[in-house]
C-alpha positions in Angstrom: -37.5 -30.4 -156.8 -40.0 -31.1 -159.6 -41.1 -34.3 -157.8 -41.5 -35.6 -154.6 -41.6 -39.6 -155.3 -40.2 -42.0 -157.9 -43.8 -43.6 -158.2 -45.3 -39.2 -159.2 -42.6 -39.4 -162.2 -44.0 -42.6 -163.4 -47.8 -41.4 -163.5 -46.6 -38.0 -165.2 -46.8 -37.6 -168.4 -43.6 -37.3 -170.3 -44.7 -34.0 -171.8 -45.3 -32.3 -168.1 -42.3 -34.3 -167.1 -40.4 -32.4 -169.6 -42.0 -28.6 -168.4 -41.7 -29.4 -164.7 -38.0 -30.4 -165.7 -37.9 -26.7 -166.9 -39.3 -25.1 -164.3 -37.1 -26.4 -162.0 -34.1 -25.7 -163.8 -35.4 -21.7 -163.9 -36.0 -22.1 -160.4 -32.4 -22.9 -159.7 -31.0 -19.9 -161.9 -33.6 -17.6 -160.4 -32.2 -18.4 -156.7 -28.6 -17.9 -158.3 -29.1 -14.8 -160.4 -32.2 -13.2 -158.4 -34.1 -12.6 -161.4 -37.5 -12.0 -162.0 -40.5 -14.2 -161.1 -41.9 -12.8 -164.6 -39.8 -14.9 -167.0 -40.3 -18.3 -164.8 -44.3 -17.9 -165.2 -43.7 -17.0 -169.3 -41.5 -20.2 -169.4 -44.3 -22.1 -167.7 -47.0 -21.2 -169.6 -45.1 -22.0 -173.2 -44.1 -24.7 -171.8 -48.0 -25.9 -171.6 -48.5 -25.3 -175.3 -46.2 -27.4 -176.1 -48.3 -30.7 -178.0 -47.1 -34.1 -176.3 -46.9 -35.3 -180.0 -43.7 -33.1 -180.3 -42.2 -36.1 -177.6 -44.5 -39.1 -177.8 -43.8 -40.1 -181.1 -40.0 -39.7 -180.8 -40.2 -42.0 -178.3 -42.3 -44.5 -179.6 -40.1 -44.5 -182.6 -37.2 -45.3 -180.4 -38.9 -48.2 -178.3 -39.6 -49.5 -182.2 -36.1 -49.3 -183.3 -34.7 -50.6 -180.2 -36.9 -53.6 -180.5 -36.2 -54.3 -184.2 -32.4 -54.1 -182.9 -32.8 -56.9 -179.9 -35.2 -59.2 -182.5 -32.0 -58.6 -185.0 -29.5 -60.2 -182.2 -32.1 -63.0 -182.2 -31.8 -64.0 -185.8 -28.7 -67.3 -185.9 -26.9 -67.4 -189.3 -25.6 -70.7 -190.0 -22.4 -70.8 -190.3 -22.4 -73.9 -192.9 -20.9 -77.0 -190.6 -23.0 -79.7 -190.0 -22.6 -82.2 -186.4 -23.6 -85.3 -186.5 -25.3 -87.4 -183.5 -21.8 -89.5 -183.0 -19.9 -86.4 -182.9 -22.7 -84.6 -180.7 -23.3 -87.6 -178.1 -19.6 -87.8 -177.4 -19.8 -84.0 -176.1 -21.8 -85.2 -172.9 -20.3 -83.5 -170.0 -19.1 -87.2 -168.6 -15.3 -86.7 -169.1 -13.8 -83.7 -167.0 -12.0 -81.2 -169.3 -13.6 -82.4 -172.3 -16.2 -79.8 -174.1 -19.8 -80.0 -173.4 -22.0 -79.2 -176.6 -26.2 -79.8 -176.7 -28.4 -78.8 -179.2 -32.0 -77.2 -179.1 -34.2 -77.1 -182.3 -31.2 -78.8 -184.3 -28.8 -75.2 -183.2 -25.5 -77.5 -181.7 -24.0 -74.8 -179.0 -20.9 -75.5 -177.2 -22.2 -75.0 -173.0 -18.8 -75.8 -171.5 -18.6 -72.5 -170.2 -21.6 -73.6 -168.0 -20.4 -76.7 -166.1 -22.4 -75.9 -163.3 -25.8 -76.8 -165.0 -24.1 -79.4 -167.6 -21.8 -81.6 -166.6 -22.4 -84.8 -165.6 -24.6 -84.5 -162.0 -25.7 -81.6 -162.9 -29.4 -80.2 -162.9 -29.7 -80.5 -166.9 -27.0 -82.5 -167.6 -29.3 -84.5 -169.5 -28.9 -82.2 -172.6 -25.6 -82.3 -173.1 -24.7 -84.4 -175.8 -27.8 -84.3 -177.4 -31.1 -83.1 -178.3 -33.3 -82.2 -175.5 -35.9 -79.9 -177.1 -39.1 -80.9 -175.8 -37.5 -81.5 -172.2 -37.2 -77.4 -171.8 -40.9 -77.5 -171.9 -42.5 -80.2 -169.9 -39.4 -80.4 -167.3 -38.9 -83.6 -167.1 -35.2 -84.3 -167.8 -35.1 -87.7 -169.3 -33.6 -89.3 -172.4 -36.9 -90.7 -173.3 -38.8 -86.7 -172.8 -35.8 -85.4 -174.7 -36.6 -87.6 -177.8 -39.9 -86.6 -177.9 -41.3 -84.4 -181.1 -42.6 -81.0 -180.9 -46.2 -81.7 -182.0 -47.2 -82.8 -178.8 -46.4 -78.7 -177.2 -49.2 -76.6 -177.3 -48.8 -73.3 -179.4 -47.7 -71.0 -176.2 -45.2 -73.7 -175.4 -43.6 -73.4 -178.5 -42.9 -69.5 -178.2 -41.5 -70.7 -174.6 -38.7 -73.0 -176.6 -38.3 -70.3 -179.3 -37.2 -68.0 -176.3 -35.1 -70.9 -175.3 -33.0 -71.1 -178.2 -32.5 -67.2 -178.4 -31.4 -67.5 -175.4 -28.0 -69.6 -176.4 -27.5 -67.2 -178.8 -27.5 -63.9 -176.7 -25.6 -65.7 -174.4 -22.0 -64.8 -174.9 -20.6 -67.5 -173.0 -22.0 -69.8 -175.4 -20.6 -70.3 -179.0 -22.3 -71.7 -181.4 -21.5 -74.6 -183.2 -23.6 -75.8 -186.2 -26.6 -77.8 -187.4 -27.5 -81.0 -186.3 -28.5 -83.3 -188.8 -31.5 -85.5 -187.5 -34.9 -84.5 -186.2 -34.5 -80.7 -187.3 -32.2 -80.6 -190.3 -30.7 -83.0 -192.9 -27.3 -83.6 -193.5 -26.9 -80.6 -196.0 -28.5 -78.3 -193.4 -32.1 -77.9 -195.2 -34.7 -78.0 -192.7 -37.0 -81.1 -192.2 -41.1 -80.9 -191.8 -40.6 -81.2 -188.3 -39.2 -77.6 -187.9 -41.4 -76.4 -190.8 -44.3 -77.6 -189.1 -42.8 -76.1 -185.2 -42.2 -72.9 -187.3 -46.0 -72.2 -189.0 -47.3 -73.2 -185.8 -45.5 -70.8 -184.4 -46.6 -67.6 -186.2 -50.0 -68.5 -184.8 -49.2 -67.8 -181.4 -50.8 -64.7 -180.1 -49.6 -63.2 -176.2 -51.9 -64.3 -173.7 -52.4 -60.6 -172.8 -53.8 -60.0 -176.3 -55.5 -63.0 -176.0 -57.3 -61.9 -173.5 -58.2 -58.4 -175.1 -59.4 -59.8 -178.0 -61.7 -61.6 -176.0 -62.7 -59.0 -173.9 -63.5 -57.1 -176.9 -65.8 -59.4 -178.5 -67.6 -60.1 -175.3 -68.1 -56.4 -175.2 -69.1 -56.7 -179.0 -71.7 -59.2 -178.2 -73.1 -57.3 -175.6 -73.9 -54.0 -177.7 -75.2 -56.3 -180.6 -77.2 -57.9 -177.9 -79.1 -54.9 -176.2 -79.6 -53.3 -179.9 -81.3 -56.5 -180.9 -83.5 -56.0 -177.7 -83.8 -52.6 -178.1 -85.4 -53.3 -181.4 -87.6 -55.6 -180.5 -89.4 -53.0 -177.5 
């Protein structure tokens, strides 16, 4: 075969993965047909003219468009019904048969489907029947955590609750209900300062591993600027 371990296809390039691919498909018609040796080396050698830029940006413009697809099945259209916090609290997960609805970021989603984790006894029972926002972040399932405002998260933990809330709407067994009119949205479904303020501080967030590259970066930066300067001065 072309390879002899999973972990050799992953180090090869996909170019050579691509030639080797080739090669051993020639090797398997040559055994077959007993034909020359000759066309298997001309095969080989096109085959290492070949530019990796003929593949590579084929598939980066895949991974793109696949990405831009997923971040698509993240976007929630309101479907224009608003729930109120009577009608919410009284979808708590305390009477048996009755539907279980919570809400994260004002988005009211109907959990019942999920009995296991929100009915009453359950491990996060305290957000049914209302909204527990700020308790997805700090863990601490109370009513008094869950009434608490976003301000107090730090940037990263409000990409953490962002991911949170696309996560009830990729999950199918999980319909989505409506807007909650309180901390996150008024009662004609307009959006308060509280989830204009979550959602500027939000854009600012930056991946920790790109944090850290940025920083190594400038530490690098530094460093050059530093030994010119001394440089300069011998």
């Amino acid at each position: 075969s072309a390879y002899t371990s999973l972990s050799e296809v992953l180090s090869t390039p996909l170019w050579k993965q691509r030639v080797l691919v080739q090669v051993s498909k020639r090797k398997q018609m040559n055994r077959a047909n007993g034909s020359s040796t000759v066309a298997l080396l001309l095969l080989f050698v096109v085959g290492l003219l070949l530019s990796p830029a003929d593949i590579i940006p084929r598939t980066e413009a895949a991974t793109t468009e696949k990405k831009k697809e997923e971040e698509a099945s993240d976007v929630l259209e309101w479907n224009g019904r608003i729930v109120t916090n009577e009608e919410l609290a009284k979808k708590d997960g305390k009477t048996k048969g009755e539907e279980i609805w919570l809400s994260i970021l004002g988005e009211v989603f109907n959990v019942t489907a999920g009995p296991e984790y929100y009915a009453e006894g359950a491990g996060y029972h305290v957000f049914a029947g209302r909204d527990g926002s700020v308790s997805y972040i700090t863990g601490k399932f109370t009513p008094e955590e869950a009434e608490k405002s976003t301000e107090e998260l730090k940037v990263h933990d409000l990409k953490a609750l962002d991911d949170w809330q696309k996560f009830y709407v990729k999950e199918e067994r999980y319909n989505y209900i409506g807007r909650l009119d309180g901390k996150y949205y008024n009662a004609k479904g307009e959006e308060t300062e509280e989830l204009t303020q979550f959602r500027e501080r939000l854009k600012s967030y930056v991946p920790r591993s790109v944090l850290k590259r940025q920083q190594r970066e400038a530490a690098k930066k530094k460093k050059a600027e530093e030994e010119a300067a001394a440089k300069k001065e011998l």
